[in-house]
N, CA, C and O atoms as a GROMACS GRO file, in nm:
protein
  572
    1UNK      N    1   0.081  -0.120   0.000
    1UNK     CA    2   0.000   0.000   0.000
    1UNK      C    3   0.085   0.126   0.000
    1UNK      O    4   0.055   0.235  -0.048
    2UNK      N    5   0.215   0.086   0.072
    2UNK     CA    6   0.262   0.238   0.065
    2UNK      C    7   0.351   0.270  -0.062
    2UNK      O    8   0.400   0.383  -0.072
    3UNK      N    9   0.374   0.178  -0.155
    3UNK     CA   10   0.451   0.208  -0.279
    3UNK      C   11   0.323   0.265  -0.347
    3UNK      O   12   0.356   0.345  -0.434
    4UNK      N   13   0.197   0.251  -0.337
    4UNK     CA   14   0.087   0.346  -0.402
    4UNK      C   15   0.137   0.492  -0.381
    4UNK      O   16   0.195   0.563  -0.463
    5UNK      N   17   0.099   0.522  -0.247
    5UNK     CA   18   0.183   0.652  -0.210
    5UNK      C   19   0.257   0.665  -0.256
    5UNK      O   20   0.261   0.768  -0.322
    6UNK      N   21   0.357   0.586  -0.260
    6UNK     CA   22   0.527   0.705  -0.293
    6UNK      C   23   0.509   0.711  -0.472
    6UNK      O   24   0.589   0.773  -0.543
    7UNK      N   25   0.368   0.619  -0.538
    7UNK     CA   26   0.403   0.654  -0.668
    7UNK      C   27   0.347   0.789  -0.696
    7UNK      O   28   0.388   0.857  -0.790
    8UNK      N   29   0.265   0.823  -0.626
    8UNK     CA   30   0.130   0.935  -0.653
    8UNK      C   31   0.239   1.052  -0.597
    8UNK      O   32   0.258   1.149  -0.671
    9UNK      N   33   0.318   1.044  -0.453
    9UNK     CA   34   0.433   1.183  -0.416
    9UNK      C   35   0.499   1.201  -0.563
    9UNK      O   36   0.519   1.303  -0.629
   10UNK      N   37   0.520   1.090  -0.586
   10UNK     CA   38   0.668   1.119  -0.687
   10UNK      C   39   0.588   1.199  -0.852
   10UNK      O   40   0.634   1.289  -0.922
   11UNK      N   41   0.482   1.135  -0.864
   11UNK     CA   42   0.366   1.219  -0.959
   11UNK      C   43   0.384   1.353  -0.902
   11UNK      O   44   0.471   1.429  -0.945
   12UNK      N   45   0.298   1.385  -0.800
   12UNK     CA   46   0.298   1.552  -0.760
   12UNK      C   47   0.404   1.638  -0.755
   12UNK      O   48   0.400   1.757  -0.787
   13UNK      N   49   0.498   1.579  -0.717
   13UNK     CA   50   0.662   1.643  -0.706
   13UNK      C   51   0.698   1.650  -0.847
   13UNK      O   52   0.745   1.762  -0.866
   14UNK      N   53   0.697   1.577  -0.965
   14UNK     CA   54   0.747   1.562  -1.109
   14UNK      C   55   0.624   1.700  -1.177
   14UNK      O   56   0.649   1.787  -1.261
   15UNK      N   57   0.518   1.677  -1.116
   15UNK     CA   58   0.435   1.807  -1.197
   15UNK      C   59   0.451   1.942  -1.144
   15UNK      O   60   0.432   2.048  -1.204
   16UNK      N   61   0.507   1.916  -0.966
   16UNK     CA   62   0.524   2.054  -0.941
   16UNK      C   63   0.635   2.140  -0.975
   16UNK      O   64   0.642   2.258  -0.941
   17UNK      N   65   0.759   2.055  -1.071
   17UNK     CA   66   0.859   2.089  -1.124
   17UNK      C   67   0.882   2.130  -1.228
   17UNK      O   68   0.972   2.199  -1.275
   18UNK      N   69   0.726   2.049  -1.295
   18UNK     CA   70   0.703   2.119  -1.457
   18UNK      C   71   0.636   2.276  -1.442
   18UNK      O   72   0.668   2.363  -1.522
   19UNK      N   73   0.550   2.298  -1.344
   19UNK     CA   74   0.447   2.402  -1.320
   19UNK      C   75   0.524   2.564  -1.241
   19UNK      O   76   0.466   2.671  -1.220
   20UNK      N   77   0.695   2.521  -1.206
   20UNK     CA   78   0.786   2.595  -1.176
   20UNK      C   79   0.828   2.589  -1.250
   20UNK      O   80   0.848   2.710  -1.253
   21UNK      N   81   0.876   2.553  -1.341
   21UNK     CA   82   0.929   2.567  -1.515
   21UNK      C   83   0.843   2.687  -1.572
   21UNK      O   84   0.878   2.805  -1.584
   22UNK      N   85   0.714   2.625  -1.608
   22UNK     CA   86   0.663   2.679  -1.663
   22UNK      C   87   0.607   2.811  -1.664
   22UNK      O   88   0.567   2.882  -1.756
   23UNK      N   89   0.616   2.838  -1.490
   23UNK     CA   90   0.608   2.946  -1.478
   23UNK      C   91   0.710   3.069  -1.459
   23UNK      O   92   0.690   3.182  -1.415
   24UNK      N   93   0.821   3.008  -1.506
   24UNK     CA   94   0.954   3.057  -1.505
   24UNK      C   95   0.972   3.094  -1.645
   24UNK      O   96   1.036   3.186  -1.695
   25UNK      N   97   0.899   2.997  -1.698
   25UNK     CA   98   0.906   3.033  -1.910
   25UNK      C   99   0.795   3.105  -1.889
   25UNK      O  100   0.758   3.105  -2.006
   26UNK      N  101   0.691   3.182  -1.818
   26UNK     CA  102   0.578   3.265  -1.868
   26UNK      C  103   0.626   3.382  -1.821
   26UNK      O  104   0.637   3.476  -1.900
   27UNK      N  105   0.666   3.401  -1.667
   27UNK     CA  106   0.720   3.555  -1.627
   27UNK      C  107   0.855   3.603  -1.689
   27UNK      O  108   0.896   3.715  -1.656
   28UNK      N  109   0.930   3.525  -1.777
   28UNK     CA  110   1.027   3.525  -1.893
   28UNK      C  111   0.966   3.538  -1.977
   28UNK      O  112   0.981   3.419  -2.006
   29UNK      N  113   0.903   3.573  -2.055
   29UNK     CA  114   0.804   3.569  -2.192
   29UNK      C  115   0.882   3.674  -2.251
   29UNK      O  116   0.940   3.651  -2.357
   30UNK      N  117   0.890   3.794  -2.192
   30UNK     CA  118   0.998   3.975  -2.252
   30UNK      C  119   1.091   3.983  -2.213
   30UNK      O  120   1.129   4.098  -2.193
   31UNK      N  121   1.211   3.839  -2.166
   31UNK     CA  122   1.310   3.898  -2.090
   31UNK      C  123   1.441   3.927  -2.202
   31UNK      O  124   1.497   3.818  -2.209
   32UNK      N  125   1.498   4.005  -2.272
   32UNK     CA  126   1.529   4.014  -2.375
   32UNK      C  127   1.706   4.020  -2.349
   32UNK      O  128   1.789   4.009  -2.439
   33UNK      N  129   1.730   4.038  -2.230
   33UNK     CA  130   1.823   4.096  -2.146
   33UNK      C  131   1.871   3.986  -2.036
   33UNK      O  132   1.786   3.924  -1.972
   34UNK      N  133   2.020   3.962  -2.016
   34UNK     CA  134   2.015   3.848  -1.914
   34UNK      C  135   2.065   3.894  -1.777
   34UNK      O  136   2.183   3.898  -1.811
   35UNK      N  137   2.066   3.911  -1.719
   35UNK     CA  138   2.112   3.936  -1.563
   35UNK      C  139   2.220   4.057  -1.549
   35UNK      O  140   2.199   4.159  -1.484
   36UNK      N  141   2.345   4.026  -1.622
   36UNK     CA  142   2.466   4.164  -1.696
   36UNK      C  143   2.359   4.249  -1.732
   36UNK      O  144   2.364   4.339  -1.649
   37UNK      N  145   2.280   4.268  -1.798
   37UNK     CA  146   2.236   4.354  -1.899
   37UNK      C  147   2.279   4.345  -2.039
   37UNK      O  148   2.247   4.436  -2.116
   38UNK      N  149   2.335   4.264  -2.075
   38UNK     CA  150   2.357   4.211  -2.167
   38UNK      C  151   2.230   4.142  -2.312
   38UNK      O  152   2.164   4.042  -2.285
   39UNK      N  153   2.218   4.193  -2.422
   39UNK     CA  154   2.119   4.131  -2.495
   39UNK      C  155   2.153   3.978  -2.484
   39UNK      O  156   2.268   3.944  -2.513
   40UNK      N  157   2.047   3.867  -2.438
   40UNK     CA  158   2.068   3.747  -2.429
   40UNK      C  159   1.926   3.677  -2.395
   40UNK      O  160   1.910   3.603  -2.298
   41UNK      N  161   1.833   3.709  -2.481
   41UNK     CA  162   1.671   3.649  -2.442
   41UNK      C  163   1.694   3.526  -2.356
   41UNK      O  164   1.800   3.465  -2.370
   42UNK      N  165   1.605   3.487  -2.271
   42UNK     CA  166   1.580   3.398  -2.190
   42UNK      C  167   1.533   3.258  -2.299
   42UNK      O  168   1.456   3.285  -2.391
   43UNK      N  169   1.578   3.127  -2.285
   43UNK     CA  170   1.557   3.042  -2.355
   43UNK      C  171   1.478   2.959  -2.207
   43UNK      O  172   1.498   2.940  -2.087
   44UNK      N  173   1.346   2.919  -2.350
   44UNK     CA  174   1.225   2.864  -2.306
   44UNK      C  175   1.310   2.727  -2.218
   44UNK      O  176   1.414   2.685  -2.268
   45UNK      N  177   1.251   2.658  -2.070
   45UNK     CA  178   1.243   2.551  -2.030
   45UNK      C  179   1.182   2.458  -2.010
   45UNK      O  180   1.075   2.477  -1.950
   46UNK      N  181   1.222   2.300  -2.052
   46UNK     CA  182   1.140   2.241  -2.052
   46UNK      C  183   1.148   2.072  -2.011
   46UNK      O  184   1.187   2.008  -2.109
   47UNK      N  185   1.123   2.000  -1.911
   47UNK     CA  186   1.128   1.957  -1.830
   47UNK      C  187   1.075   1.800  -1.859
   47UNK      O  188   0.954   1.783  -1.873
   48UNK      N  189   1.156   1.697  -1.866
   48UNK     CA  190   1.151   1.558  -1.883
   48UNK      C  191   1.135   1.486  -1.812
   48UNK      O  192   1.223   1.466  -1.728
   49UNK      N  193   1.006   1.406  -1.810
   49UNK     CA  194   1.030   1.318  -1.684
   49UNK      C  195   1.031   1.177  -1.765
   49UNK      O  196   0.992   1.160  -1.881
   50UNK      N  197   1.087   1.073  -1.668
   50UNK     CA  198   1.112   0.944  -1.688
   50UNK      C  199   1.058   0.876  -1.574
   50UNK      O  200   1.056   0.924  -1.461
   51UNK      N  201   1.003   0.732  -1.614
   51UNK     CA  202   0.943   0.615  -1.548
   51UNK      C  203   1.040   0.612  -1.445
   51UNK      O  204   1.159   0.640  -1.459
   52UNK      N  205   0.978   0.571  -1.328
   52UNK     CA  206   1.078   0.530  -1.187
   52UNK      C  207   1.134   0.627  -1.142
   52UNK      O  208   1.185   0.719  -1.207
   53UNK      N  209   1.130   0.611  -0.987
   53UNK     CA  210   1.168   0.754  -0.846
   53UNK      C  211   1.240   0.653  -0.759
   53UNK      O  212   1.200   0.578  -0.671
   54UNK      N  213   1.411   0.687  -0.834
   54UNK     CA  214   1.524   0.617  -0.739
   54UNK      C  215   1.521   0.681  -0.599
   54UNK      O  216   1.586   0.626  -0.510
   55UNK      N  217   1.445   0.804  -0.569
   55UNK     CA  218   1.474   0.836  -0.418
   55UNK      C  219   1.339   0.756  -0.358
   55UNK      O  220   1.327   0.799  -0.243
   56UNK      N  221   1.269   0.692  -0.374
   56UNK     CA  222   1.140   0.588  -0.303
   56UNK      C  223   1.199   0.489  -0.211
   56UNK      O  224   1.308   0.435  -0.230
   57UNK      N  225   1.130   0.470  -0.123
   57UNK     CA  226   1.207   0.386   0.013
   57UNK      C  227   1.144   0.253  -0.043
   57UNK      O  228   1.162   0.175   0.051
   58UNK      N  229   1.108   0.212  -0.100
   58UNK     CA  230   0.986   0.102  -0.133
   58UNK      C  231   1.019   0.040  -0.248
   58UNK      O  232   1.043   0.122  -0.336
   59UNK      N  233   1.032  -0.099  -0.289
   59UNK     CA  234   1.078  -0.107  -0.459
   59UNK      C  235   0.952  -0.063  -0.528
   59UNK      O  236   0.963  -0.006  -0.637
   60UNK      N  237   0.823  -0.085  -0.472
   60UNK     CA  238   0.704  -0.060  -0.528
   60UNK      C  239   0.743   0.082  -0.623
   60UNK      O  240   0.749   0.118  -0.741
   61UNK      N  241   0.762   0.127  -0.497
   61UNK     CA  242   0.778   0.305  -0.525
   61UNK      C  243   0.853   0.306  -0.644
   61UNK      O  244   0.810   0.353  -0.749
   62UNK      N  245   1.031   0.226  -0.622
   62UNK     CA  246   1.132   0.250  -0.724
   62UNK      C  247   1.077   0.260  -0.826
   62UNK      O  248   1.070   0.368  -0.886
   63UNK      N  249   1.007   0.111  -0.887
   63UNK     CA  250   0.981   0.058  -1.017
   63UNK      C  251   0.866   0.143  -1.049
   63UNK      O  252   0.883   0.190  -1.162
   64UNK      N  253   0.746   0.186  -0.992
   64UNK     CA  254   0.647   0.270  -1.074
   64UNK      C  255   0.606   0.405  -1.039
   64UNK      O  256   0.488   0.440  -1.054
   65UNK      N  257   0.675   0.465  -1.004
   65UNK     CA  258   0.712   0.620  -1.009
   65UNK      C  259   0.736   0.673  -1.079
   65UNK      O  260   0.744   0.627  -1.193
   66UNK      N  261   0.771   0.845  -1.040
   66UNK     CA  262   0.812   0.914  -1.221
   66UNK      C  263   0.892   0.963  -1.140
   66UNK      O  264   0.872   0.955  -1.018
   67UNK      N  265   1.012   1.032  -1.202
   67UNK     CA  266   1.078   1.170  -1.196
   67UNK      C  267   1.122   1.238  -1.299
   67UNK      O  268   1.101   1.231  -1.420
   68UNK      N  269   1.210   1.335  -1.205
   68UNK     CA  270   1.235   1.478  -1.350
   68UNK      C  271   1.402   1.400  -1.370
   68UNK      O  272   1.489   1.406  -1.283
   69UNK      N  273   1.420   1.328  -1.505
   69UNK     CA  274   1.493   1.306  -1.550
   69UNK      C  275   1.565   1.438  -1.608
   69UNK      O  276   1.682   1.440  -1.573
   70UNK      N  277   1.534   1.536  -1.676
   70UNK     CA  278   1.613   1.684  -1.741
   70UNK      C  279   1.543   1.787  -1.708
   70UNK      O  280   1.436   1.788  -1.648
   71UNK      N  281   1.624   1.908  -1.763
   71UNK     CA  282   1.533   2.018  -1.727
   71UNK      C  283   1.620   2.053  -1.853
   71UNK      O  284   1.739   2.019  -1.860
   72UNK      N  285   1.570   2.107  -1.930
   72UNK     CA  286   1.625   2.121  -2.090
   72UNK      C  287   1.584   2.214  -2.138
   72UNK      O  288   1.462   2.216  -2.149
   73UNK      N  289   1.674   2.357  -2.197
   73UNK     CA  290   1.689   2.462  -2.264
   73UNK      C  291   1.600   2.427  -2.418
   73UNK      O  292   1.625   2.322  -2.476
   74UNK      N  293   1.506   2.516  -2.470
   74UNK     CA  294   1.462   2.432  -2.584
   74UNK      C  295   1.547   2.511  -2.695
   74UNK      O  296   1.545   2.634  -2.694
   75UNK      N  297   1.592   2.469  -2.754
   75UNK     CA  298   1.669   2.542  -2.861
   75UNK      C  299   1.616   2.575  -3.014
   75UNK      O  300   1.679   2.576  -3.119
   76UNK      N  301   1.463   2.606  -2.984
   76UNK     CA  302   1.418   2.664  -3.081
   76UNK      C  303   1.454   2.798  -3.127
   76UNK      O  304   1.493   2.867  -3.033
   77UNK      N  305   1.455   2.860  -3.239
   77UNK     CA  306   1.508   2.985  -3.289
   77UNK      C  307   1.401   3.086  -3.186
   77UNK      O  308   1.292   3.052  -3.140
   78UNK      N  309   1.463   3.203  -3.170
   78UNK     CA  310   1.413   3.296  -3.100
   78UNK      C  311   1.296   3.397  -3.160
   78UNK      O  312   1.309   3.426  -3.278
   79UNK      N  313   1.216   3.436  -3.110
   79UNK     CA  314   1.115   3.555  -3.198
   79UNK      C  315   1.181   3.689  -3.248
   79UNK      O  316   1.246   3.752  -3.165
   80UNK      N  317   1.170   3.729  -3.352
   80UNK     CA  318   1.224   3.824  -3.445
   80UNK      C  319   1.118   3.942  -3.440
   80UNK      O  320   1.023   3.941  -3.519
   81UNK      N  321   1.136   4.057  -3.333
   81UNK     CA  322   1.059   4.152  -3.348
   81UNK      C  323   1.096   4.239  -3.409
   81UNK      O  324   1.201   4.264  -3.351
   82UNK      N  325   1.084   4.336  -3.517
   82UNK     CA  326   1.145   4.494  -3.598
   82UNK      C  327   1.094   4.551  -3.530
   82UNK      O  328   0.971   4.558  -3.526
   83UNK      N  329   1.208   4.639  -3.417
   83UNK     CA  330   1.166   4.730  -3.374
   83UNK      C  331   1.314   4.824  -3.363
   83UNK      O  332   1.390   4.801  -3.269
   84UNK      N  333   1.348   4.930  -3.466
   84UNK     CA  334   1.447   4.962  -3.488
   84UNK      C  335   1.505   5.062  -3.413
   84UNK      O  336   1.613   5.113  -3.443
   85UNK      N  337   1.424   5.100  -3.291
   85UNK     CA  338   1.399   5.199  -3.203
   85UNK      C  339   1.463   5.183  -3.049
   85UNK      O  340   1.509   5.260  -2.965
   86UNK      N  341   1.437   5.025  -3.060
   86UNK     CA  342   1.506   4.940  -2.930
   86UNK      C  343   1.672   4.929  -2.908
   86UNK      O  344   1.755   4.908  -2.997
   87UNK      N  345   1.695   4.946  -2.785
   87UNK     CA  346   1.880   4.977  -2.815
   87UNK      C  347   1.925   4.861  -2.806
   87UNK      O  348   2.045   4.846  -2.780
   88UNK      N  349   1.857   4.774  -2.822
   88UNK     CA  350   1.924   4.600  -2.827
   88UNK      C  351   1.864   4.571  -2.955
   88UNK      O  352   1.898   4.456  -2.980
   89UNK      N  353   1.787   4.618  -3.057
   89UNK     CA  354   1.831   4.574  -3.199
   89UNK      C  355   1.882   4.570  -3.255
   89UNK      O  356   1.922   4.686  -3.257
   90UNK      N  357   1.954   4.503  -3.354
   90UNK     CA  358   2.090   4.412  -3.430
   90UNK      C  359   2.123   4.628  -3.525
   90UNK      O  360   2.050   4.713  -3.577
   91UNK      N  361   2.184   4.622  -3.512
   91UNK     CA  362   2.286   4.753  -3.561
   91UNK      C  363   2.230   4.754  -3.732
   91UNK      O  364   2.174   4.656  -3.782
   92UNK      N  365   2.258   4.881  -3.806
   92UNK     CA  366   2.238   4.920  -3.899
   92UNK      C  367   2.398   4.834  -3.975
   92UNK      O  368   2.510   4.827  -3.924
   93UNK      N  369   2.346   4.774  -4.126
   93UNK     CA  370   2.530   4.682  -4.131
   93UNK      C  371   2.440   4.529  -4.121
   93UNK      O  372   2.407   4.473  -4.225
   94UNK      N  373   2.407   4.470  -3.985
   94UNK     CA  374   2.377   4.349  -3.952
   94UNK      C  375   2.255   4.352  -4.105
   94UNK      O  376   2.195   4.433  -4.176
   95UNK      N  377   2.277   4.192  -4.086
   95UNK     CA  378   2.174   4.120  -4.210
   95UNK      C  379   2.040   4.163  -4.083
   95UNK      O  380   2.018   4.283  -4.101
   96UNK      N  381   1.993   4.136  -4.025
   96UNK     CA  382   1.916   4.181  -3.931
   96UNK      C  383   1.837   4.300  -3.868
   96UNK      O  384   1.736   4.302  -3.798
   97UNK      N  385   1.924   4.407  -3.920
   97UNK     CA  386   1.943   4.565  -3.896
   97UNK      C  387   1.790   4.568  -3.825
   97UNK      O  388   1.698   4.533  -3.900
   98UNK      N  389   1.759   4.601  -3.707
   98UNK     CA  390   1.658   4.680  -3.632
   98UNK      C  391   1.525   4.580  -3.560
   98UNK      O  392   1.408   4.598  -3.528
   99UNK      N  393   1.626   4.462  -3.558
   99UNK     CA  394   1.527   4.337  -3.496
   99UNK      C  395   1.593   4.340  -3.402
   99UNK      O  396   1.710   4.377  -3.388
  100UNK      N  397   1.466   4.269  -3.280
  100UNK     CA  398   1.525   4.249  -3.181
  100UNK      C  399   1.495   4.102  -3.155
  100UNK      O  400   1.413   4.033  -3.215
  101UNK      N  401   1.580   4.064  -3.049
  101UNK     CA  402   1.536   3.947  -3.050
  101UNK      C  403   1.474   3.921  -2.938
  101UNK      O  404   1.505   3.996  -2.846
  102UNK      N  405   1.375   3.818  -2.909
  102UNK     CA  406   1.277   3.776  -2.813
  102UNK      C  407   1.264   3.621  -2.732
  102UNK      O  408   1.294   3.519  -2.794
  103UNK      N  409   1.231   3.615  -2.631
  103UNK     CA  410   1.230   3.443  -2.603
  103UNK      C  411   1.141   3.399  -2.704
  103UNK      O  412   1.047   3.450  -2.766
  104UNK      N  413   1.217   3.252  -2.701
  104UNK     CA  414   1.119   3.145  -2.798
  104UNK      C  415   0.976   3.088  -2.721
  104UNK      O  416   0.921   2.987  -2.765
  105UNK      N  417   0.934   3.142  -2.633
  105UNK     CA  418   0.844   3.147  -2.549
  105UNK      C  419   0.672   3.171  -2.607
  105UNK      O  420   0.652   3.286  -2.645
  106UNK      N  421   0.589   3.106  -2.613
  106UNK     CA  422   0.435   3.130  -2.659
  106UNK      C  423   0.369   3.106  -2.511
  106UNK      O  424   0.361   2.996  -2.457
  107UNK      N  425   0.329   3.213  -2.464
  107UNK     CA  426   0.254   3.200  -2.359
  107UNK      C  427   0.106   3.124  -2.354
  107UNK      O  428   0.048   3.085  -2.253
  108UNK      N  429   0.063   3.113  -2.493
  108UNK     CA  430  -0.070   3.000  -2.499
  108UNK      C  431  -0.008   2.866  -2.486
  108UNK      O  432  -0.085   2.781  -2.443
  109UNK      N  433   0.088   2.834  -2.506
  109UNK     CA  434   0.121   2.673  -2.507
  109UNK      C  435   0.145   2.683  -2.385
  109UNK      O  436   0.089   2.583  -2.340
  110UNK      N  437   0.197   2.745  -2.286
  110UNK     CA  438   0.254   2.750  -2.158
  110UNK      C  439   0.165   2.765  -2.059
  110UNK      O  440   0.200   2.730  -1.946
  111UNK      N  441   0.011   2.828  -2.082
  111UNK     CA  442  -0.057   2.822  -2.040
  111UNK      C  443  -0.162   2.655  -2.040
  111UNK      O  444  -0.220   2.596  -1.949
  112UNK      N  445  -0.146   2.624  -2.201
  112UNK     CA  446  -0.167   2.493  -2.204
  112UNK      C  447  -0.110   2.382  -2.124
  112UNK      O  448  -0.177   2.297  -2.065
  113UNK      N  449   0.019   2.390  -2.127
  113UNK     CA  450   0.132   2.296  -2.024
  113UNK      C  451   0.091   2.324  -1.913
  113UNK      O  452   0.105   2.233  -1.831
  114UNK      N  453   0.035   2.437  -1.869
  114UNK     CA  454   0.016   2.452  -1.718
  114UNK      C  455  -0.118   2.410  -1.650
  114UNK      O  456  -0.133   2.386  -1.530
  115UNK      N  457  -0.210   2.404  -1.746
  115UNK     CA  458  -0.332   2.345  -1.773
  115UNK      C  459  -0.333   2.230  -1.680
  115UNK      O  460  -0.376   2.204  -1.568
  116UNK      N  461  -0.233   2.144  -1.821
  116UNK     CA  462  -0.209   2.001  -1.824
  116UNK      C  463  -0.130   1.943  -1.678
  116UNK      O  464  -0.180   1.850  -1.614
  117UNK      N  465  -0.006   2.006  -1.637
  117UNK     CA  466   0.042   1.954  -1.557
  117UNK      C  467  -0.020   2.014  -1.426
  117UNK      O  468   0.062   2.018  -1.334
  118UNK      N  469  -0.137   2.058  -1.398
  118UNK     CA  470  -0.223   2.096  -1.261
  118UNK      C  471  -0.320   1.968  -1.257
  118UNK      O  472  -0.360   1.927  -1.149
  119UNK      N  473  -0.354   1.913  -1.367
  119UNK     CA  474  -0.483   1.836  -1.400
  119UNK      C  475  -0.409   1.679  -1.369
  119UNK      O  476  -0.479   1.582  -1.340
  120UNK      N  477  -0.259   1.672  -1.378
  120UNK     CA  478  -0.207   1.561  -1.368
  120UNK      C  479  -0.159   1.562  -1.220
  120UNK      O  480  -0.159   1.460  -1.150
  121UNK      N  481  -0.115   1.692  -1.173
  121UNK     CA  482  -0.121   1.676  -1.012
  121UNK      C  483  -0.212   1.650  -0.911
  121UNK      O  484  -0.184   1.598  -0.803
  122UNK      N  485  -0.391   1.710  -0.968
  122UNK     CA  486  -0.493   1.723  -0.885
  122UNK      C  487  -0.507   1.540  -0.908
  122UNK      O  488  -0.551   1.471  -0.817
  123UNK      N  489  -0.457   1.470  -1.067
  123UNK     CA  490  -0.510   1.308  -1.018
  123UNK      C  491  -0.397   1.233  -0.976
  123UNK      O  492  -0.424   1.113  -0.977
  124UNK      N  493  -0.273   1.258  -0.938
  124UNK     CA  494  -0.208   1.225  -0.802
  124UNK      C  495  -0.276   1.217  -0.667
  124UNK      O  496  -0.321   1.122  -0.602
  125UNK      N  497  -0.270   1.367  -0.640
  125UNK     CA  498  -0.362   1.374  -0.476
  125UNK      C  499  -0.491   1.313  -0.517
  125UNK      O  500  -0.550   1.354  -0.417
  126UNK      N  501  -0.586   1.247  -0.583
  126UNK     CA  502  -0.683   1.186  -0.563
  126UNK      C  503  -0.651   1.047  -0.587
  126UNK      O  504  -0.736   0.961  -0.564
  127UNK      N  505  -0.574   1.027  -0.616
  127UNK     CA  506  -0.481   0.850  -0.625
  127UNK      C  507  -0.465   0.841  -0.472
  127UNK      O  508  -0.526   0.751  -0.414
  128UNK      N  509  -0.373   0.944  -0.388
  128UNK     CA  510  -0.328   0.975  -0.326
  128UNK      C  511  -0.451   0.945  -0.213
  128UNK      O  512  -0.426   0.908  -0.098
  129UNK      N  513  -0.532   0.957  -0.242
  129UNK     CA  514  -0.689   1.057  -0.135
  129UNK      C  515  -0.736   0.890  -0.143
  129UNK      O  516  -0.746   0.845  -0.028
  130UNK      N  517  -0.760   0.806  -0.230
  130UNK     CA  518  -0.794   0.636  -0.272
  130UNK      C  519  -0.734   0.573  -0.219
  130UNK      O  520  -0.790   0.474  -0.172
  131UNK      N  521  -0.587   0.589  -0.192
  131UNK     CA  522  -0.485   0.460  -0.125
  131UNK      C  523  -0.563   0.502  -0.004
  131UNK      O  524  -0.650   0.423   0.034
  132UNK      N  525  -0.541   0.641   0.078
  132UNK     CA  526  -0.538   0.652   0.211
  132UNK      C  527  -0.669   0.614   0.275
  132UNK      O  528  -0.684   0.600   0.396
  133UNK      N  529  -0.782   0.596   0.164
  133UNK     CA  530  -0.881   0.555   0.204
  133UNK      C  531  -0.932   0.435   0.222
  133UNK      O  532  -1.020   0.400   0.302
  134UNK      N  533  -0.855   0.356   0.121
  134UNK     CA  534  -0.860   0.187   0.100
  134UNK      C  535  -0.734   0.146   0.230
  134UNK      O  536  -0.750   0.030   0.268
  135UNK      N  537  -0.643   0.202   0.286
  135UNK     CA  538  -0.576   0.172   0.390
  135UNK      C  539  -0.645   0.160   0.503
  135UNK      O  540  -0.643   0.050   0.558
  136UNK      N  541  -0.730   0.283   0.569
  136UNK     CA  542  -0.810   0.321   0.666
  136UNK      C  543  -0.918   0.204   0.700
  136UNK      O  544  -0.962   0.162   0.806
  137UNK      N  545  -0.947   0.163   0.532
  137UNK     CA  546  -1.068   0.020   0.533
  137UNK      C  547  -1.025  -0.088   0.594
  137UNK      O  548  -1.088  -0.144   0.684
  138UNK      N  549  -0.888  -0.134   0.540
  138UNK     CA  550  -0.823  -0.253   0.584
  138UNK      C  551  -0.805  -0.206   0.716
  138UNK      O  552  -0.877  -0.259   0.801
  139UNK      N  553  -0.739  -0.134   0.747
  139UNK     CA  554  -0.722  -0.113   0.880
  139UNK      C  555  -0.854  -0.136   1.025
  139UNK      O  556  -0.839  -0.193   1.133
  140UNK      N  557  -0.937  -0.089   0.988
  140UNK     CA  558  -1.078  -0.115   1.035
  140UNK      C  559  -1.121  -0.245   1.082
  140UNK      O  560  -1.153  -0.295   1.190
  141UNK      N  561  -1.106  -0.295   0.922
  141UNK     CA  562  -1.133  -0.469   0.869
  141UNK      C  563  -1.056  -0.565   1.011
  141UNK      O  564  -1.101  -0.660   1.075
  142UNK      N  565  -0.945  -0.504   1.021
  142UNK     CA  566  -0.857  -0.587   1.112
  142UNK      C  567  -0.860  -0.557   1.217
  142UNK      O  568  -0.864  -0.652   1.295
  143UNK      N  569  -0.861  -0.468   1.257
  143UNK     CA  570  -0.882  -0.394   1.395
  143UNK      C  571  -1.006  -0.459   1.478
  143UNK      O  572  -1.037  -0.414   1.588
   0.00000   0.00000   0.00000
């Protein structure tokens, strides 16, 4: 019963890592600039998980768990705004002249991902909410 649990923690913990991603790629959406001040858009993140949670005390747990296997830079090309006005657009000369550049970031997909990985955490804690309730039974049963 308790490798149920540790599969459903290791679920909630793997989505609450995507849903800090993701909200790290949405309040990054204009960051065009990196920490120096330096032109260096923020590159979108995005977060892999893989079958099995080697930190589970339980083999139950080991073998059917998830975790965050990567957390991975997406290396899609960046958004190309003309705005020739901006003091971080590519110089007059550049093939580029008066673009700036932008994260590879779409805040509708990110909102989608965020959708998705709340909807996969809320059916953890109700996996979660089923073991503890089918435990409580047996427990009863025997008692």
């Amino acid at each position: 019963m308790y490798g149920s649990l540790d599969i459903s923690v290791s679920g909630m913990t793997a989505q609450r890592t995507r849903l800090e991603a993701i909200a790290a790629n949405i309040a990054n959406a204009d960051a065009i600039v990196d920490p120096a001040g330096d032109p260096n858009p923020f590159r979108r993140r995005m977060v892999h998980l893989a079958p099995g949670d080697p930190t589970s005390n339980t083999l139950a747990g080991r073998a059917g768990g998830v975790h965050v296997a990567d957390i991975e830079l997406d290396d899609a090309p960046f958004r190309r705004v003309y705005d020739p006005t901006n003091q971080f657009a590519f110089p007059e000369g550049h093939p580029e002249a008066g673009y700036v550049l932008y994260p590879n970031i779409d805040p509708m997909i990110e909102q989608v991902n965020a959708l998705e990985a709340a909807r996969a955490y809320e059916a953890n804690i109700a996996a979660a909410e089923a073991t503890k309730t089918m435990l409580g039974q047996a427990l009863r049963i025997l008692g």
